[in-house]
N, C-alpha and C positions, 0 to 999 in steps of 0.2 A: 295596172290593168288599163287597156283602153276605154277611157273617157269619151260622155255622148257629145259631138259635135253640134253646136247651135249653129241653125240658118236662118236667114231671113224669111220672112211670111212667102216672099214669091219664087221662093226657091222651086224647079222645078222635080218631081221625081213619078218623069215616065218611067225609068229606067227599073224602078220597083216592082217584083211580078206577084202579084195576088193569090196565091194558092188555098183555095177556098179549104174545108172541113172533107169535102169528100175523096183528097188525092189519094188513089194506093199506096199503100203505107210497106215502108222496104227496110229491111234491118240488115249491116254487113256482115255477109256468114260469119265471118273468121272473129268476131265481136262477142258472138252470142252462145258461146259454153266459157271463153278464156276468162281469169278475172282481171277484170281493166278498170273495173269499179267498184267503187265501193259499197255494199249492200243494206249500210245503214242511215237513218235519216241523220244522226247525229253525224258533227264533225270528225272526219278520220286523218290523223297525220301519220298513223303510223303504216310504212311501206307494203305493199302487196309482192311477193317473192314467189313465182312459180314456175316450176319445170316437170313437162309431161312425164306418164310412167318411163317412157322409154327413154326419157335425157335427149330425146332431139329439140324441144321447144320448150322456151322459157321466155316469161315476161316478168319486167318489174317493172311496176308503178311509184311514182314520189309522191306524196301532196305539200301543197304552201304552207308553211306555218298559218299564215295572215288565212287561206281561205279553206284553209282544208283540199279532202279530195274530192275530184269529181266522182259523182254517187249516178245509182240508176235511174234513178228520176232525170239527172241531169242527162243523160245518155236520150231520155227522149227528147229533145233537140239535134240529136245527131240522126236519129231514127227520121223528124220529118226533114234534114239538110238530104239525106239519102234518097228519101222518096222524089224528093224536087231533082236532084240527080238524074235518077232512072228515069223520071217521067219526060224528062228532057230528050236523053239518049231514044227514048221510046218513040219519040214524036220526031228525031230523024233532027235534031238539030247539032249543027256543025260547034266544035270546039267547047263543050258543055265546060263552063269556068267553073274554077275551085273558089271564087269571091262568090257568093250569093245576097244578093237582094229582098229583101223582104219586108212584111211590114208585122211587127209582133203582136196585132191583132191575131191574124189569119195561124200564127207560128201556134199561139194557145191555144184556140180554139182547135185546133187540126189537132191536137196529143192533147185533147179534152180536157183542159182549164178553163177557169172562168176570165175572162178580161177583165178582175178588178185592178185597184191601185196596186195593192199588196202582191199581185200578179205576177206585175211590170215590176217590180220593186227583185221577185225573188229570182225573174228571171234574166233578169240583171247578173244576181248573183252567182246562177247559173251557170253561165256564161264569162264570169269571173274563174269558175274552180276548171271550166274547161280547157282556158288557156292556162293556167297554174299548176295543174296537173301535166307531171311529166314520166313518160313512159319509154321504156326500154324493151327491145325483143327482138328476135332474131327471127319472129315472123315476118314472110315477106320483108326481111333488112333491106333490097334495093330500092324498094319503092320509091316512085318520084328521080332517080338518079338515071343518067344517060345509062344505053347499051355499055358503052365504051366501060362505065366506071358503076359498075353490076360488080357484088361477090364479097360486099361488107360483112362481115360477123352480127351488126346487130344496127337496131335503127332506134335512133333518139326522136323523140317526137312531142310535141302537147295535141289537142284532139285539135282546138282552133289555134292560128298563129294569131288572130286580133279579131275584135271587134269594133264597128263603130256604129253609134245612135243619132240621126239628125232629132231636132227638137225644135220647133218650131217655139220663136224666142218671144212670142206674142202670149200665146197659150200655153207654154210648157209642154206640148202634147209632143209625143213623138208621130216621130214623119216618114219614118221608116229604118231599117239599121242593114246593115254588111257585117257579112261574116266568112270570116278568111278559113278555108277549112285546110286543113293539113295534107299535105302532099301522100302519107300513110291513109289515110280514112278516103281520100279521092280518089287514088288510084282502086282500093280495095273494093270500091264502090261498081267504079266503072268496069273493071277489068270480069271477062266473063264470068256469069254465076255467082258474082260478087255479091249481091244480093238475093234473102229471101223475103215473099211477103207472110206477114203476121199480122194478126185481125185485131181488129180497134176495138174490141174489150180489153187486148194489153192494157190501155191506158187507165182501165175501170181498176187493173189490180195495186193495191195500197201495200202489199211486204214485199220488200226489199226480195227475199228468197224466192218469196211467189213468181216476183217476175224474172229473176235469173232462171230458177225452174222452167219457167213458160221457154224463154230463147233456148234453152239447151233440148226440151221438148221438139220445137218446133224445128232445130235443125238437124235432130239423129232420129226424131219420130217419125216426123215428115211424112217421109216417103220409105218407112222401114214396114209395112204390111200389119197385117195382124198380130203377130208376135211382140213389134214396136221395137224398143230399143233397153236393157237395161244395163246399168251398170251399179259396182259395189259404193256402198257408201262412204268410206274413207277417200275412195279414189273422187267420187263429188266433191267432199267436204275443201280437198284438196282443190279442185277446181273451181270452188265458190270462190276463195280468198277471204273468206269468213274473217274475222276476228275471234276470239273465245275458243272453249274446249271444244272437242270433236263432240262427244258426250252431248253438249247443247245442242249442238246443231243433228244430232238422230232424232233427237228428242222432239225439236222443233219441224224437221222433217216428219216425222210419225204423225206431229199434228196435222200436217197441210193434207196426208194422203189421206186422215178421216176425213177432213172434211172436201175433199176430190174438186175443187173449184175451177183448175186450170181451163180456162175456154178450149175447147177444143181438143186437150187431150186427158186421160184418165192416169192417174199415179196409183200402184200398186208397192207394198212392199214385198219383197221373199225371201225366204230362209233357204239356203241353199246347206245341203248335206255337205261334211266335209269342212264347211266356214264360218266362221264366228260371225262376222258381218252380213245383215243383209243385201239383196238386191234393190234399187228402187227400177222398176219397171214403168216406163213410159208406152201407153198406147194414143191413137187418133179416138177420139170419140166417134163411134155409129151415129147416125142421124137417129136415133131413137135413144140415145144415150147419152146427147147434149147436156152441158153442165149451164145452169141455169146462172148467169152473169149477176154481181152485186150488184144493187140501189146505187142506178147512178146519180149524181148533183145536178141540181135544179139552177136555170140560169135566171128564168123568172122569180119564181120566190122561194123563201125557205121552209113555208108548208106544204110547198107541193112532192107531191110523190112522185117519185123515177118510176118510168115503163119498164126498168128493166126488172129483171124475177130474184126471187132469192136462191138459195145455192138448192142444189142437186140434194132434194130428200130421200131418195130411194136409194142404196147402196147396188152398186154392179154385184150382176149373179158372180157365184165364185166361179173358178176357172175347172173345167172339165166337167161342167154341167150339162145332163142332157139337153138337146132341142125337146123344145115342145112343139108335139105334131100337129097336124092340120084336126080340125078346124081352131083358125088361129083363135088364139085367146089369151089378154094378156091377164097372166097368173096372179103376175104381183102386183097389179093395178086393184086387180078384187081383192087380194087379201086386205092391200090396204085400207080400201074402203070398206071391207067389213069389220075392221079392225078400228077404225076412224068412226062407224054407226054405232060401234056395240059400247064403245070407252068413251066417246067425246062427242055423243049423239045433242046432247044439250048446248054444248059450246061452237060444233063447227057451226063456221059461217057467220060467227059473233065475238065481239069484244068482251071478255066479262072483267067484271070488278077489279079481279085479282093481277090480270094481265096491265087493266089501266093504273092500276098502282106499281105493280114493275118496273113500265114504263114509264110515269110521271116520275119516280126517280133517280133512273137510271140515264133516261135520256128527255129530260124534260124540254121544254119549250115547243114540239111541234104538233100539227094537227095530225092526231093520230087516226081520227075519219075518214080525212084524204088516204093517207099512207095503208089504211084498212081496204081502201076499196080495190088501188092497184092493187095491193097483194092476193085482193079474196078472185079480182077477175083473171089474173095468172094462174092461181088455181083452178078455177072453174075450167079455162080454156083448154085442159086436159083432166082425165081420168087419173091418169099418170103420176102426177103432181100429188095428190091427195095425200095430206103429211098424217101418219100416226097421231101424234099431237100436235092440232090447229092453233093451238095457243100461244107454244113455245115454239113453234113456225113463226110465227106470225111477229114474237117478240125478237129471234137473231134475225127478220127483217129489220125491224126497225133500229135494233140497236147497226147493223152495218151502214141502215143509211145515217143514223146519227155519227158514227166516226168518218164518212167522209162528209159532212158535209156542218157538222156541228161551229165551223169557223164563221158560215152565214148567218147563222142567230145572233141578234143582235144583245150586247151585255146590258 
């Protein structure tokens, strides 16, 4: 793999372009249903093998022994190399290069990491399985090759051809890196439509499925109306590149659509007459039906509480439910609240005994005061919100912020 180059302290690096945390964020269509990655955190060496129902499109993936394959986590790296892309094309500038500049500060921070050591460390290794990772497909197979010599059967590729790290030989620090992106992911990038955008609580989601979900969402949801987009479940499982039984993966699917997290869009299963397999149904969320984002990671401290909210407590009306007529009212805001007065009139809006003990041993070490007060002024801040049981609300908050963030507590 490419090794970080050391310079001297007065090395200069204008040439380094700063992309602060706020860039819009662009993922390449044709990236975001196929499997190119691998959906687990652990190491994967064994090969991804897929070809669409109809037998026109097929991709295979390889991974290195030494680093494995590149995973979806890793894929956010190519997510912010794309945005710098587009934003470039966007701003009208000439001959947008396939080498990118950066400083891996801005790279973390911008796809919501923390800048610690261990950071720098993983995303090194990142950046390792990107280039080691070797894929085949007869998607777009000319890419990058002249007119003249257009009409190969398939295109060989890894995501990056290289990277390199300056390191400042005084302090160890880095000073900025390049990153050579592949002639396939460039072209796909730039070439029209080639990208869409996808909202930066992507980065807040922690399973592996979750987020391929999200990308396949966001690019047949999109823009498919009310209806949305659905498809059979064997025919996904196929498109995930999963590893394991089919069997797992409904199962693990059934889970995610209880709990409806997807930002922005809602997942539905259905049983359609006539087939043993369900549908899974994607829709856009209504601005009244926004899925409430996990507890995000704190960069100041580890007792502090995320502004963001916990998942979506109210279940979507079922489908072919009357409107409720004028004078507007919402329905299920009051039942819940009267629901919330008559069963847990003593506990809302407080921490009790039994909750503190749950959580002292489930997810111990942090200030459960702080993490009480965000959650109770998210609730307050709508009627809507108002969870059946405030307690057991209150405790899958804290246990989601304890899994993304329980690596900050200190041993």
């Amino acid at each position: 793999m490419t090794k970080p180059i050391t310079k001297g302290g007065t090395e200069q690096i204008d040439l380094f372009l700063p992309y602060l945390s706020d860039l819009p964020l662009r993922d390449q269509r044709e990236m975001m249903e196929r499997p190119f990655f691998s959906l687990a955190k652990s190491k994967r060496v064994k090969p991804i093998d897929y070809r669409s129902p109809d037998g026109k499109l097929w991709v295979h993936v390889s991974a290195s022994s030494d680093y494995g394959m590149a995973t979806i986590w890793d894929a956010d790296i190519l997510i912010y190399c794309a945005s710098m892309l587009a934003d470039m094309a966007r701003r009208g500038i000439n001959d947008v290069p396939r080498t990118l500049h950066l400083m891996p500060y801005d790279l973390l921070r911008a796809i919501g990491r923390q800048p610690t050591g261990r950071a720098y460390e993983l995303l090194g290794q990142a950046l390792d399985r990107l280039v080691a990772t070797t894929v085949k497909t007869n998607i777009r197979a000319d890419a990058g090759l002249p007119a003249g010599g257009r009409g190969r059967r398939e295109a060989t590729f890894s995501w990056l051809d290289g990277w390199t790290q300056m390191v400042d030989e005084k302090t160890e620090r880095s000073r900025g890196m390049t990153i050579q992106l592949s002639a396939w992911f460039w072209e796909g990038v730039m070439m029209s439509g080639g990208v869409l955008s996808i909202d930066r609580a992507y980065f807040d989601i922690t399973g592996g499925r979750e987020r391929w979900l999200y990308k396949v969402a966001r690019k047949h949801a999109g823009g498919a109306g009310e209806a949305g987009f659905a498809i059979a479940l064997p025919t996904l499982f196929e498109k995930s590149g999963a590893e394991g039984q089919y069997r797992r993966f409904k199962f693990e699917i059934a889970r995610i659509v209880e709990r409806d997290e997807l930002p922005g869009y809602r997942l539905a299963l259905e049983t359609v007459e006539g087939q043993r397999e369900p549908l899974l149904r994607m829709r856009r969320r209504t601005a009244g039906a926004a899925a409430a984002p996990a507890p995000a990671s704190s960069a100041s401290s580890a007792s502090s509480a995320s502004s963001a909210s916990p998942a979506s407590l109210a279940p979507p009306a079922p489908a072919g439910s009357p409107a409720v007529p004028d004078p507007v009212m919402d329905v299920g805001a009051l039942v819940r609240r009267s629901v919330t007065s008559l069963s847990t009139r003593a506990q809302a809006g407080d921490i009790t005994d039994a909750t503190l003990a749950t959580l002292r041993a489930e997810c111990p070490g942090w200030d459960y005061q702080t993490l009480h007060a965000e959650f109770r002024a998210w609730v307050e801040a709508d009627p809507a919100r108002t969870p059946v049981s405030y307690q057991n609300a209150f405790i899958g908050y804290v246990r989601r912020y304890h899994a993304r963030n329980r690596h900050l507590l200190r041993g």
